[in-house]
N, C-alpha and C positions, 0 to 999 in steps of 0.2 A: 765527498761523503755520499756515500750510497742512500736510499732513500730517502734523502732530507731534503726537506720544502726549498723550491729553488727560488730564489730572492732577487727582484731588480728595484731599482732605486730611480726615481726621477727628481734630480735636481742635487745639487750637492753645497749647500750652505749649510749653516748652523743645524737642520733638524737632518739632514740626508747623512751627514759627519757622525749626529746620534743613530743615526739607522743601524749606519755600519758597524760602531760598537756595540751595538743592543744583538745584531746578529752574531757577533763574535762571543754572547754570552748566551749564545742557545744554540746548543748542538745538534738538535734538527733539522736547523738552517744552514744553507748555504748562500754567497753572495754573487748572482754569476754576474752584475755588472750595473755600470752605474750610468745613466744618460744624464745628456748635458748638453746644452745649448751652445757650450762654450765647444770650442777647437780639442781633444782630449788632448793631445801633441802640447798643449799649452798652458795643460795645468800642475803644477807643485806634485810629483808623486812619489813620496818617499817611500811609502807601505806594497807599491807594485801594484795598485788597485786597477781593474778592470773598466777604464772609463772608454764611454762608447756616446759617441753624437746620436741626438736625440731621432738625426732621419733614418737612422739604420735601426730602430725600435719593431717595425713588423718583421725584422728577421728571426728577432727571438721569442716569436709567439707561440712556439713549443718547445720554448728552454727556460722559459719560466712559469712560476705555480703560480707568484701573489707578486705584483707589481705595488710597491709603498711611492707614495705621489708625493712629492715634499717641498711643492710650490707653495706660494701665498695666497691666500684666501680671497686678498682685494682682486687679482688679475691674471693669478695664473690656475688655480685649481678650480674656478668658472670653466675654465675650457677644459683643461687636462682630466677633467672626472668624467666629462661624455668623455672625451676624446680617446682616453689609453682602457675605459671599460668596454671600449667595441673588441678590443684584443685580448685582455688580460681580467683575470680576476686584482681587483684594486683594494686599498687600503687608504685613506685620507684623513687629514684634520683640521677642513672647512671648519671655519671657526666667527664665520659672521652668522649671529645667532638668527635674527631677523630674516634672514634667506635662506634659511637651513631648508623650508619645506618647499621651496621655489629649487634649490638644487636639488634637492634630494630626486623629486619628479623629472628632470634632464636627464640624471646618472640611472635612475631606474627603467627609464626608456631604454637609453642604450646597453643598460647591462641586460635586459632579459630579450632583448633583439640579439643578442651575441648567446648568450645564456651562462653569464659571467655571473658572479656576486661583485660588489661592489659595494665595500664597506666605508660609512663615507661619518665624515664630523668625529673621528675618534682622538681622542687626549686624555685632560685630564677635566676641560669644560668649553665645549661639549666634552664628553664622556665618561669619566669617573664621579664628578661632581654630578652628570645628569643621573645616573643611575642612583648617587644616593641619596639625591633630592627626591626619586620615585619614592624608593623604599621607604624613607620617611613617612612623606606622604601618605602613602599607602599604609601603613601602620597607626598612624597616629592623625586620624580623620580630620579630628578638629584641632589646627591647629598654624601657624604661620610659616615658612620658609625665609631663611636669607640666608644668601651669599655673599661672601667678600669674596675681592681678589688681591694677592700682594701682601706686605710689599715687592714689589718684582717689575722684573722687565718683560712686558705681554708682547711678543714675538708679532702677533698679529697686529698691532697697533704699531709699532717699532717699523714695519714692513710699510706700513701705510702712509706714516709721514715719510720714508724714505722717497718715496713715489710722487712728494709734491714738488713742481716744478721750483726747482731753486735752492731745493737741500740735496746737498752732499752726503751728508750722513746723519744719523740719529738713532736715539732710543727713548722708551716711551716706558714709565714706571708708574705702575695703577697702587695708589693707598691706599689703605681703608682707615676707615673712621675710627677710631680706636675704643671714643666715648662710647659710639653706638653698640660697638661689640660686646663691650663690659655691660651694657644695659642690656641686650639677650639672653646674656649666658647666666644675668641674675634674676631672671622673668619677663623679662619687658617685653613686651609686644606691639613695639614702636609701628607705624605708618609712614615708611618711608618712599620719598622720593629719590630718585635715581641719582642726583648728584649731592643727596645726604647722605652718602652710603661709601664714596668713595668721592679720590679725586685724581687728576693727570697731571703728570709733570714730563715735557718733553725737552729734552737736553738734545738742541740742533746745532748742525756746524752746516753754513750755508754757500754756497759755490758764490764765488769773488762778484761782488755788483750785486746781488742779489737783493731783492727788495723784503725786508725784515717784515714790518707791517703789512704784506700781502700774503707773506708765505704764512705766519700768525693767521690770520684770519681766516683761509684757509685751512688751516688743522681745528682752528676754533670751532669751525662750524662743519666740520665734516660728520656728514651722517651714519650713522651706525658704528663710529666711531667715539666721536668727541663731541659732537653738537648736545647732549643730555648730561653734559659730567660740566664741575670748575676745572679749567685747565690753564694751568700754566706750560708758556712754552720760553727758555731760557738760549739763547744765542753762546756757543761756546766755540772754541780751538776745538780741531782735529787734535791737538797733540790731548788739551785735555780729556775729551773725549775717549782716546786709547787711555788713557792713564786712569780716568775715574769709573769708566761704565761698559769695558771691556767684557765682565761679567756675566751671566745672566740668571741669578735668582730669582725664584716666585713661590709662590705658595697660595694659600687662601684655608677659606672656611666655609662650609656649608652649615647649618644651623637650621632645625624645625624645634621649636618650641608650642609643646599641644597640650591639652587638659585629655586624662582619661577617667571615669569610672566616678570618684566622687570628687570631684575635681580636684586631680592628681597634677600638679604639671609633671611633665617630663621633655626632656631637652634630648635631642639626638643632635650630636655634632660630630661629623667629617673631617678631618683636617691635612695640608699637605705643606712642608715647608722643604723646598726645594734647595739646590746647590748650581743643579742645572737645569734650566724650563727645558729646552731643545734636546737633550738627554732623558731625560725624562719622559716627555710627551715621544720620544722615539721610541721608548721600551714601547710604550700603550701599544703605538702602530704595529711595533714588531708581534704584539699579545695578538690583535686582533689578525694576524697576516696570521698566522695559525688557524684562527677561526674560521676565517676565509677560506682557506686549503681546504677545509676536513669540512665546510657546509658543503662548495663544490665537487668535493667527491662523492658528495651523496645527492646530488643532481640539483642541489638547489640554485635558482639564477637571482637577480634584481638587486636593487640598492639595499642596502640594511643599515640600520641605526645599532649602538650597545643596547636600546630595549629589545631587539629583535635576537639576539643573541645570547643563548645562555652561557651562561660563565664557565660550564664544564668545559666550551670548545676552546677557550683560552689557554691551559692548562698543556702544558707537555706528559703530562703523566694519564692513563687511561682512565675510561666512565666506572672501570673496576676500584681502581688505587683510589678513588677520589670518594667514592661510595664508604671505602672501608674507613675515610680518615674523619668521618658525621660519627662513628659509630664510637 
């Protein structure tokens, strides 16, 4: 397709899989290829996909517009956010919140040493969720925020137990409190602590020998993870495992509850109930690779957050059409 934002993908699991469909539902886009750590010769390709090893990536640095990054947040998008914005305008969704401003300052070194943009922490929390906890805020002075997340399966958490020495596979499903919810949404303006607000359940299948009680303990107390939540972690079959939790649902709720004027309450609530987290958070990325595109063509470089970012550059349709549809 002539003109349309050229697309490369880094990594191809669960969220790079959503990339690809999320570009197939925007015609401005095109896909020219997908990197991958893996042998391309050796991976499943029914659809004829353009997969390309990840050392042949500085060849297409003027065949692509916006490179979408679709590693993990524990260990791969630490490096890949400096590393592919020395070349490419990037797209990401760093999603360990606590480090966000420690990456952020990495990726904006090297994107305004390149004079790339580099759009980084984008989803749906970080990023849809952050932007409507702003607005809230912002509106309604005096007043509380909370969030939940779930029920669902948090792809970043999911990634992170996968990575403890001794499990084979797993998935990581964040609650929320139910009770507590029902008491916001009817005025309450609870004081809460972090693990009265939700809880974890981790459904693992552990490699043969493996020591139960250390690998437990280990997710227990992993930091920025699980060490601040109650978590339960449950020992299953690989078979059960495909057959119960193959899935991936999520959703959540943002919530500010303020007084205005003569003490009015008013509740602003956000909500998303998901079918697929991974799909999902791929449209966002694919939303903000636009934005990317069209900041960079008007000379702008360095890391950017969705507060950096107005909403019109989102948008496939022009700052004309968009203008007419307020009216």
């Amino acid at each position: 397709m002539s003109n349309s934002i050229r697309i490369g993908i880094v990594g191809y699991g669960n969220l790079g899989k959503g990339v690809v469909s999320a570009i197939g539902q925007n015609p401005d886009m095109e896909l020219v290829g997908i990197f991958t750590r893996r042998e391309p010769s050796t991976l499943n390709n029914p659809d004829g996909l353009n997969f390309l090893h990840v050392r042949e990536v500085e060849q297409y640095t003027n065949s692509i517009d916006v490179m979408i990054l679709c590693g993990g947040s524990a260990t791969d998008l630490p490096e890949q956010g400096p590393q592919f914005s020395t070349m490419f305008n990037t797209v990401d969704s760093f999603d360990t919140h606590a480090k966000i401003p420690e990456y952020f300052e990495k990726v904006n070194q090297s994107a305004v040493k390149s004079g790339k943009v580099a759009v980084i922490s984008t989803g749906w929390d970080p990023g849809m969720f952050s932007l409507n906890r702003l607005m809230a805020e912002s509106i309604l002075r005096e007043g509380t925020d909370y969030t939940f997340w779930g029920k669902g399966v948090s792809q970043g958490h999911s990634d992170a137990i996968r990575r403890v020495p001794g499990v084979k596979g797993g998935v990581q499903y964040t609650v929320p409190v139910q009770s507590v919810i029902d008491d916001i949404r009817n005025g309450g303006t609870p004081e809460l602590a972090t693990r009265e607000k939700h809880l974890r359940e981790c459904f693992v299948v552990a490699e043969d020998g493996a020591d139960l009680e250390k690998i437990t303990q280990e997710i227990v107390t992993m930091p920025n993870y699980f060490a601040d939540y109650d978590t339960t972690v449950h020992f299953i079959s690989q078979e059960e495992l495909a057959a119960n939790h193959s899935e991936m649902p999520h959703g959540g709720f943002v919530i500010r509850s303020g007084i205005t004027g003569n003490n009015n309450r008013q509740i602003v609530e956000y909500s998303l109930k998901l079918s697929s987290n991974p799909e999902f958070t791929a449209s966002v990325l694919v939303a903000y690779a636009r934005a990317a595109y069209r900041l960079s063509s008007e000379g702008v470089s360095g890391a950017k957050t969705v507060f950096d970012i107005a909403p019109g550059y989102l948008s496939p349709k022009s700052p004309e059409q968009l203008r007419a549809e307020l009216l």
